[in-house]
C-alpha positions as CSV (number, residue, x, y, z in Angstrom):
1,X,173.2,-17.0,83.5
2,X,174.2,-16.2,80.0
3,X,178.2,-17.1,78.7
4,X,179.5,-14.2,76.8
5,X,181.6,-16.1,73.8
6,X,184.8,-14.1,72.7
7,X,185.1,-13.5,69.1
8,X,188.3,-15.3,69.4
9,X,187.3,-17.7,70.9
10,X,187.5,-21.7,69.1
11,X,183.6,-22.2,68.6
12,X,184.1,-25.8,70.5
13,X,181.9,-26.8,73.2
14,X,183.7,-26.5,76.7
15,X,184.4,-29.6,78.9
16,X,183.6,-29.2,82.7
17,X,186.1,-31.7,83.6
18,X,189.4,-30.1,84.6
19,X,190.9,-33.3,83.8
20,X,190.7,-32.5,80.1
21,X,191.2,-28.9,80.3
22,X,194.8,-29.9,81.9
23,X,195.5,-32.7,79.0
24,X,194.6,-29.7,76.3
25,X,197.1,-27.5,78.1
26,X,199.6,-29.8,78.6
27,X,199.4,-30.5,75.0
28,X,199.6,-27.0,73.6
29,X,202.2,-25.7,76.0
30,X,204.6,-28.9,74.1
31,X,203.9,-27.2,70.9
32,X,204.4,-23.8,69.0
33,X,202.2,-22.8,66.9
34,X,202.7,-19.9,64.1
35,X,199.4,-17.9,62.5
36,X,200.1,-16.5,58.8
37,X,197.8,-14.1,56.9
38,X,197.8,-13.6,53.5
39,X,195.6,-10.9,52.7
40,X,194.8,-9.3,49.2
41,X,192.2,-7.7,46.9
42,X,190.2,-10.5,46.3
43,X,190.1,-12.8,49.1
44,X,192.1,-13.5,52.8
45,X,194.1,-17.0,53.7
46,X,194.8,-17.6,57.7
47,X,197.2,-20.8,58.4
48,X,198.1,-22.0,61.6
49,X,201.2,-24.7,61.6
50,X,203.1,-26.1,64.2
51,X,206.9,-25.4,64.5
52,X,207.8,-27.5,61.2
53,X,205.5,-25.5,59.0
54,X,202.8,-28.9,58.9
55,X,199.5,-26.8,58.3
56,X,197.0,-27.8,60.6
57,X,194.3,-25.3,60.4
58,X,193.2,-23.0,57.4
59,X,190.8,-20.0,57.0
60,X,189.0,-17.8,54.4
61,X,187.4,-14.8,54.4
62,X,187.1,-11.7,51.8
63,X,189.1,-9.0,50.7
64,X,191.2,-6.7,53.3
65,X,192.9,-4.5,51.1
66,X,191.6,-1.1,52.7
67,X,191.9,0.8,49.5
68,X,189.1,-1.6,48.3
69,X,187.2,-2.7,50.9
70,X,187.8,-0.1,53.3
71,X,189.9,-0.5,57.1
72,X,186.8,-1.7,59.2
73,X,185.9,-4.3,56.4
74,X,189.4,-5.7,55.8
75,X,190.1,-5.9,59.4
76,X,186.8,-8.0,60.0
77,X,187.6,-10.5,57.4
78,X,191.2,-11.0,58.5
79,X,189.2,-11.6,62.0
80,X,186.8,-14.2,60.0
81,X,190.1,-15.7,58.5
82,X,191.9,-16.6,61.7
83,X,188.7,-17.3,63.7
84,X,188.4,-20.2,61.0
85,X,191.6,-21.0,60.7
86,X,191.5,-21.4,64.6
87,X,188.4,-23.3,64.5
88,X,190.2,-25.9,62.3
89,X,193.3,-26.7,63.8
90,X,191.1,-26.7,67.6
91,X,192.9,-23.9,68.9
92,X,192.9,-20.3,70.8
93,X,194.8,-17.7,70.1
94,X,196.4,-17.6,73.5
95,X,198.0,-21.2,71.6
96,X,199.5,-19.0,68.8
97,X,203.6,-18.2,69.7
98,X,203.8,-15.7,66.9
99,X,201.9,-14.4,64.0
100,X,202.3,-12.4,60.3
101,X,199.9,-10.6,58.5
102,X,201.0,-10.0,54.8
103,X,198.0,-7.5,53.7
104,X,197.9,-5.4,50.7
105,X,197.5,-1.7,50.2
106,X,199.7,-0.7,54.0
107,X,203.0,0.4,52.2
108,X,202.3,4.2,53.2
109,X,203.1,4.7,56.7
110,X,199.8,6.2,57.6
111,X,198.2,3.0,56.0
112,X,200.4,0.8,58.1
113,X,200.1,2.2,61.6
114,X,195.9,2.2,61.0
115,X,196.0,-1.3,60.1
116,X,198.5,-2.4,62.5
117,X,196.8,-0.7,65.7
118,X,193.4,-2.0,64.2
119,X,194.8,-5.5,64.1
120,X,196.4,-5.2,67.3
121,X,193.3,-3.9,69.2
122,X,191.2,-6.8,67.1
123,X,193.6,-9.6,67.4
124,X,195.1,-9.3,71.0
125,X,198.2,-10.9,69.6
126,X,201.5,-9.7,71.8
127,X,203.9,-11.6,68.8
128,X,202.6,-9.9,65.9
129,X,204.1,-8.1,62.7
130,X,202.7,-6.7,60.0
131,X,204.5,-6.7,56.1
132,X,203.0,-5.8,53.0
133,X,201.6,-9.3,51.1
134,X,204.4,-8.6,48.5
135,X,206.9,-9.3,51.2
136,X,205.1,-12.5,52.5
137,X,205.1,-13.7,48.9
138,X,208.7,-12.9,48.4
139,X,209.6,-15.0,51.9
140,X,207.3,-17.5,50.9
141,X,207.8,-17.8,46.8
142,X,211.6,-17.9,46.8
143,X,212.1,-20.0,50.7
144,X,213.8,-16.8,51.7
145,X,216.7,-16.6,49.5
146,X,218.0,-13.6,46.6
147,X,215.4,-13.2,43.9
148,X,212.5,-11.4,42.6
149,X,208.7,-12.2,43.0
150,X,206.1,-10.6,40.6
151,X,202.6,-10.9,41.7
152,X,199.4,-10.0,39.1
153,X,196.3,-10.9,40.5
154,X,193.8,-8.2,41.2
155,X,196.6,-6.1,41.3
156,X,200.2,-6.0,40.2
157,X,203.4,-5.6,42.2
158,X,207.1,-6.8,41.6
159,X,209.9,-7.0,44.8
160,X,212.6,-8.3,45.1
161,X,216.3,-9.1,47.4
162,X,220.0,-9.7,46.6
163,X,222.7,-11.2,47.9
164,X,224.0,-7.6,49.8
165,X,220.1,-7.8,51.7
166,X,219.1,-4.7,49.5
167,X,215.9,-5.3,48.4
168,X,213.3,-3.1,46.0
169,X,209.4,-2.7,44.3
170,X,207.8,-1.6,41.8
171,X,204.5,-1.0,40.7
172,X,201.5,-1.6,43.2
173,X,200.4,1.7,43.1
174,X,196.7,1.0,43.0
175,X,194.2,1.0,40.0
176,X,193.9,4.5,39.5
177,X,197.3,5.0,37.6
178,X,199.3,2.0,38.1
179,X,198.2,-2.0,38.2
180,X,199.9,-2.6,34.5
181,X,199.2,-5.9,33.8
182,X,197.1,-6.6,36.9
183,X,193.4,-8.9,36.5
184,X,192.0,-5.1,36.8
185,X,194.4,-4.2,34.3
186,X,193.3,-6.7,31.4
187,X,189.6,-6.2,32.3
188,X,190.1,-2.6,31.7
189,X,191.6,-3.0,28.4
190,X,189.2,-5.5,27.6
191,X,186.2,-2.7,28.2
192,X,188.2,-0.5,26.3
193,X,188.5,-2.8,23.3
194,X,184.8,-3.6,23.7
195,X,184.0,0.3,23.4
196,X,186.3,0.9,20.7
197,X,184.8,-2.0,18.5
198,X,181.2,-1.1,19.6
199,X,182.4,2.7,18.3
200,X,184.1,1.2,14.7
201,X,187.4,2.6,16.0
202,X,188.9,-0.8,16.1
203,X,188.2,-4.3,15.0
204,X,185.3,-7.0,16.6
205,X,186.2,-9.0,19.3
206,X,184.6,-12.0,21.3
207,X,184.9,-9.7,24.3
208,X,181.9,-8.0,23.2
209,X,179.1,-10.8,23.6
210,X,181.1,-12.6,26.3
211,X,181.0,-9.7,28.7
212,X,177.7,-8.5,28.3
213,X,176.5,-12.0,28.3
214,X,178.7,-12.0,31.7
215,X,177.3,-8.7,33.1
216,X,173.8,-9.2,32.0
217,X,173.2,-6.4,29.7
218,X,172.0,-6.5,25.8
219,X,175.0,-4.2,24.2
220,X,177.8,-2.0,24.9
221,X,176.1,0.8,25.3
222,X,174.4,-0.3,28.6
223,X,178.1,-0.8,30.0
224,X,178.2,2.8,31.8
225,X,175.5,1.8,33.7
226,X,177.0,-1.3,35.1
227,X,181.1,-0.6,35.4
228,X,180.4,2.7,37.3
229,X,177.9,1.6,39.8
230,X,178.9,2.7,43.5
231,X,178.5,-0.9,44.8
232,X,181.0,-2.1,42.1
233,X,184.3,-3.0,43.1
234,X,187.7,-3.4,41.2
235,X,188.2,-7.1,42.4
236,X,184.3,-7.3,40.2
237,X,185.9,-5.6,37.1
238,X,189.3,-7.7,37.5
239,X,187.6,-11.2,37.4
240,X,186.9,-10.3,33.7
241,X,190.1,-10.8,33.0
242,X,189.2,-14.6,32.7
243,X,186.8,-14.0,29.8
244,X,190.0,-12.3,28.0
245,X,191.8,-15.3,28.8
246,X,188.8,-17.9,27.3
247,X,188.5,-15.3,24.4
248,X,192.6,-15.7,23.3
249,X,192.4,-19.6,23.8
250,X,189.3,-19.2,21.0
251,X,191.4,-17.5,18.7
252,X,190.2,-13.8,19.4
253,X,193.5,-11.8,18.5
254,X,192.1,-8.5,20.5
255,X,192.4,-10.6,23.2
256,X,195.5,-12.3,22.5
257,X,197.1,-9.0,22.1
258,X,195.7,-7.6,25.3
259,X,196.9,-10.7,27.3
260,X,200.7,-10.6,24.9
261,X,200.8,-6.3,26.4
262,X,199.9,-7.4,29.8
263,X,202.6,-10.0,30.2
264,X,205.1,-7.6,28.7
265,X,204.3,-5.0,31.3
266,X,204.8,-7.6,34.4
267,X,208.0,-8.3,33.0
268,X,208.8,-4.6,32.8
269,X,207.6,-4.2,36.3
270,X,210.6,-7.5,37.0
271,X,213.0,-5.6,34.8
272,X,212.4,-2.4,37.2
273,X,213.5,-4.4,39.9
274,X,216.8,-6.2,38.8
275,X,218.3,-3.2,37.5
276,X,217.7,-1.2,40.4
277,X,219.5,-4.1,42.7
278,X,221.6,-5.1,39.8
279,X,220.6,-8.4,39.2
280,X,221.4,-8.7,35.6
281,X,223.9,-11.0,35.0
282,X,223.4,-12.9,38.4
283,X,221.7,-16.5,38.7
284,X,218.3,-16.2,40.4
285,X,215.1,-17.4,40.5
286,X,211.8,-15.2,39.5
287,X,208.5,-16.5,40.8
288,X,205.3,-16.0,39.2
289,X,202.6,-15.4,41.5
290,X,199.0,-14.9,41.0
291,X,195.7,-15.3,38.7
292,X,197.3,-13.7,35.6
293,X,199.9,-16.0,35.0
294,X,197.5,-18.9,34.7
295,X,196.3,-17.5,31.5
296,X,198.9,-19.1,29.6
297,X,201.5,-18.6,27.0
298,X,200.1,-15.5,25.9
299,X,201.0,-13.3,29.0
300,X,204.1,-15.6,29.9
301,X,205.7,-15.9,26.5
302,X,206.0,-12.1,26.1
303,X,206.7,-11.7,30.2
304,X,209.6,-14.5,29.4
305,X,211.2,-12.1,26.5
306,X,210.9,-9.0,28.3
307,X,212.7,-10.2,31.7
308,X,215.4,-12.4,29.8
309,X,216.8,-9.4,27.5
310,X,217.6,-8.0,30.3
311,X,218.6,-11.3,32.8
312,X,219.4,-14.0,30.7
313,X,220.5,-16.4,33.4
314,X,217.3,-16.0,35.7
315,X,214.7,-19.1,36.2
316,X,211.2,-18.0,35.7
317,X,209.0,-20.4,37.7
318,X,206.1,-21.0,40.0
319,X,206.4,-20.1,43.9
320,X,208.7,-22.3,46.1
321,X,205.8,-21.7,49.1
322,X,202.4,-19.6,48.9
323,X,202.1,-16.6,50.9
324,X,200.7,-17.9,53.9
325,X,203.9,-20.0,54.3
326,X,205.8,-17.0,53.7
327,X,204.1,-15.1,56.3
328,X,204.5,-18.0,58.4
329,X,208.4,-17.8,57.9
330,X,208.5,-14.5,58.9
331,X,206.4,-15.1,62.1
332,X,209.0,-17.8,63.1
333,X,211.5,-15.4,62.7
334,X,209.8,-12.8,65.2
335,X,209.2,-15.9,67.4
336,X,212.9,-16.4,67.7
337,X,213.9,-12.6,68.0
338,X,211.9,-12.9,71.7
């Protein structure tokens, strides 16, 4: 007789001795365990912990933004993600007490309701909420207390909280007409600059034999054929923000000036926020979240004047906790709400 394997299911081989089924249930039923998601445009993080946040199982998958990757897709590597995180702590998901999924691209209410019936009919999970991966990284980044996060990665997104609860956003509106200062953002300028040089509109750049050295073509010209491709996606155009990033540190001042407007339009996107929950003359902390803001002083120099005309007595910093920890904060919280 064939053994149909659930999906869900923790790949281990099953014991035939009861004996061992009851020590594993005795042992899981003295513990609570919490499942975070953190899913973007690039890549999706699953964490289990137990009830002191100790991470005992992690999982990675691709991209579940839907705008990118499309509903079915995202949902299947959020699955993928908590299958392996599952798989590595040697647990079910009948063991999980309470989850969060932090996933880009769900603020419109249509958007959330498909993913969230999607992940409910995928999962099975009675305990589990679903927040945008700006909120997670919020939670997560500032440990839960008044503040602002601004994540640039593939995308780009400022939220923040004070004291009163209020909270607001700006920005993460998508590539098409938002993104300022996102990965995609940079590598779109960078093409630009490429084109403009290639045209004699503007000056040479370093960007021009380092990206079609990266995208395997002999000159400018043959870039139409490559960035509008069907297959090609924005996370594909947004990791050449890291050649901008190698060009500035060599010197390249298109570069430098592309990474200098980048960083001055994330700390727009903070300003946006402060001002509307004004936050200006408050003590808070900002956190810095995401691939961008690893390409040094270039974007954070200018991202550092921009926010501190404004909120001279904030601290600009790195995240207190990752998303995933975030997400798992919030879980605990829907945990305790019963």
């Amino acid at each position: 007789m064939s053994t149909v394997v659930s999906p869900h299911s923790s790949s281990r081989t099953n014991t035939a001795t009861g004996s061992l089924k009851g020590l594993r249930k005795n042992k899981v039923a003295q513990e609570t365990y919490f499942l975070g998601i953190d899913g973007g445009g690039t890549k999706t993080q699953a964490i289990i912990t137990d009830a002191n946040f100790n991470i005992i199982g992690e999982g990675k998958s691709g991209p579940s933004n839907p705008h990118r990757v499309g509903f079915k897709e995202a949902v299947k590597n959020i699955v993928m993600a908590t299958d392996e995180a599952l798989k590595d702590a040697e647990l079910e998901l009948m063991d999980i007490a309470a989850a969060c999924a932090g996933v880009a691209g769900i603020s419109h209410p249509i958007h959330y309701h498909t993913m969230k019936d999607a992940l409910d009919g995928s999962l099975g999970l009675d305990n589990l909420e679903l927040v945008t991966d700006a909120r997670a990284a919020l939670t997560g980044a500032l440990d839960g207390k008044p503040g602002v996060i601004v994540i640039a990665g593939t995308g780009s997104i400022a939220l923040g909280a004070n004291e009163a609860g209020e909270d607001a956003r700006s920005g993460g509106w998508g590539p098409t007409y938002s993104d300022e200062g996102s990965g995609y953002d940079i590598a779109r300028q960078a093409l630009k600059a490429v084109a403009a040089s290639f045209d004699g509109r503007s000056s040479e750049t370093l960007l021009t034999k380092m990206i079609c050295k990266e995208l395997a073509i002999e000159k400018p010209s043959d870039l139409p054929s490559v960035i509008y491709h069907d297959d090609v996606k924005p996370a594909q155009i947004a990791s050449l923000a890291e050649l901008v990033s190698q060009a500035a540190e060599q010197g390249d001042e298109v570069a430098q000036e592309i990474l200098g407007r980048a960083g001055q339009e994330l700390g727009q996107l903070a300003v946006a926020v402060i001002e509307r929950l004004a936050m200006q003359q408050q003590s808070f902390r900002l956190a810095c979240v995401g691939s961008v803001f690893n390409s040094g002083d270039f974007v954070l120099q200018s991202f550092r004047r921009t926010v501190l005309r404004v909120a001279p007595n904030v601290e600009i910093g790195s995240p207190i906790h990752p998303p995933t920890i975030g997400a798992v904060k919030l879980a605990e919280i829907l945990f305790k709400q019963g």
